[in-house]
C-alpha positions in Angstrom: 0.0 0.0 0.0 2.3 2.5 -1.0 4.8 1.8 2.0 8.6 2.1 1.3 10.2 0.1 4.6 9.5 -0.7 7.6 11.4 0.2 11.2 11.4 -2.2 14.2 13.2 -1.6 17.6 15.3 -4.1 18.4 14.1 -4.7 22.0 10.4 -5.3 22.7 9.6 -6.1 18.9 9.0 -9.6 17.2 12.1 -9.9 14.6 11.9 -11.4 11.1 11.7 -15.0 11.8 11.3 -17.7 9.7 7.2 -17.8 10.7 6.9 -14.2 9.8 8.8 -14.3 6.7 6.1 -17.1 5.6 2.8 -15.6 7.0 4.2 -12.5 4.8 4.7 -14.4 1.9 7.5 -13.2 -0.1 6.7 -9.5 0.8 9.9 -9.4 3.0 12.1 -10.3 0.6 12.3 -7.5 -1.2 11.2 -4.8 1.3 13.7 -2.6 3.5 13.5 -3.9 7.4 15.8 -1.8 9.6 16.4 -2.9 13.0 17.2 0.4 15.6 18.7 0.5 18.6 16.8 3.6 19.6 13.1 4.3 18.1 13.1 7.4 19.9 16.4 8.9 18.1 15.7 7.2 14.7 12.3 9.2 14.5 13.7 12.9 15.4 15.9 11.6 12.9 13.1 11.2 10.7 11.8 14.3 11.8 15.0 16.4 10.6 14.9 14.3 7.4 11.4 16.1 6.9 9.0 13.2 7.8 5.9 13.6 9.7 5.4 11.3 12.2 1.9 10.2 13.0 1.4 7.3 16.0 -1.9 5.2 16.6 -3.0 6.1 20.0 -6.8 4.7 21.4 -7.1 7.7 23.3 -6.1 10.3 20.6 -8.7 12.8 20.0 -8.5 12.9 16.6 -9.7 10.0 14.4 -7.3 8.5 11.3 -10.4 9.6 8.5 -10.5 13.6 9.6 -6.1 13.6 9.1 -4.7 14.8 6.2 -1.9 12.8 6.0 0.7 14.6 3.2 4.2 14.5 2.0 6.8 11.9 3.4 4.7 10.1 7.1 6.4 7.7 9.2 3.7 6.0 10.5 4.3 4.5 14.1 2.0 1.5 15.5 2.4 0.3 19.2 2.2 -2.9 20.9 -1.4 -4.5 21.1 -2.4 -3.9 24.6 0.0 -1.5 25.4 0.4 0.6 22.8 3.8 3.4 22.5 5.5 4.3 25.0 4.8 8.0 26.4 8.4 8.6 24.6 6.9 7.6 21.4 4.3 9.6 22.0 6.1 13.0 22.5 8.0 11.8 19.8 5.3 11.7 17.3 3.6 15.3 15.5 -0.3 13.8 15.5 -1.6 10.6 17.3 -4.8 9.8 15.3 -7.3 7.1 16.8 -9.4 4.1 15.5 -12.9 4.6 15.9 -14.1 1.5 17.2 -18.1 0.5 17.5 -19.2 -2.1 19.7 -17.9 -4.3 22.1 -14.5 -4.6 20.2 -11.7 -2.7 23.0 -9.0 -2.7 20.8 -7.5 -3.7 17.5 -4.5 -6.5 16.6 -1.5 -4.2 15.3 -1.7 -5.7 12.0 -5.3 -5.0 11.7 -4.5 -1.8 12.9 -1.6 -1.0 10.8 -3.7 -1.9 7.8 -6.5 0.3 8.1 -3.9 2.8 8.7 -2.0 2.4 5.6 -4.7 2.1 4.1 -6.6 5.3 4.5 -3.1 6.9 3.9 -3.1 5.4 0.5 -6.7 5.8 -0.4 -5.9 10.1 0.6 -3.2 9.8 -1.5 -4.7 8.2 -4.5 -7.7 10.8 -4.5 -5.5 13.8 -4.1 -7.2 14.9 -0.6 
C-alpha cells in the first residue's frame, strides 16, 4: 500500500523470523526492514529528514479519516495492549485514533496498521 520500509526496535519487537517471513509471503524479501537501537532517536531523525510522524493512539482525539496525512509520514504502531510508550508519543507530531463501534476494546497491530495504511493510501490516490 504504497509503504517504502519498515522500522522495528530491536528490544520489545518480534524480529523477522522464519514464521513471519512465511505468513508474509514473499513480501519481505524484497522490502527494507531496519532494526534500531533507539526508536526514539531514529524518528527525530526522521523528523529532521522532513517526515511527519503520525502514531496510533486509542485515546487520541483525533480520528485517522479527519487527518490529512501529506508528504513523506512515518507511521508508528504500538504494541497490542500496550500501545507506545509515552516517549513515542512525544515523539510523534499527531496521534490519530481508531474509531471502534461495539464491544470490540482494541485492535491487533496488524489490523491496525492496515487500516492505517490504508486510509493513507486511499488520501493519497484521490488527491485529498
Amino acid at each position: 500500500i504504497g509503504t517504502s520500509g519498515l522500522i522495528l526496535p530491536q528490544r520489545r519487537a518480534v524480529g523477522i523470523t522464519s514464521t513471519v517471513m512465511k505468513v508474509a509471503a514473499g513480501a519481505l524479501e524484497t522490502f527494507p526492514v531496519a532494526r534500531v537501537v533507539n526508536l526514539n532517536r531514529a524518528l527525530e531523525e526522521l523528523k529532521q529528514a522532513g517526515f511527519w510522524i503520525y502514531g496510533t493512539s486509542a485515546t487520541a482525539a483525533q480520528p485517522l479519516y479527519t487527518v490529512k496525512f501529506s508528504g513523506p509520514v512515518v507511521l508508528v504502531v504500538g504494541s497490542e495492549g500496550q500501545g507506545l510508550t509515552r516517549l513515542v508519543e512525544q515523539s510523534c507530531d499527531i496521534l490519530v485514533s481508531i474509531p471502534l463501534i461495539g464491544q470490540t476494546p482494541s485492535l491487533n497491530v496488524s489490523v491496525a496498521t492496515g487500516m492505517a495504511l490504508y486510509e493513507i493510501d486511499r488520501q493519497r490516490r484521490s488527491g485529498q
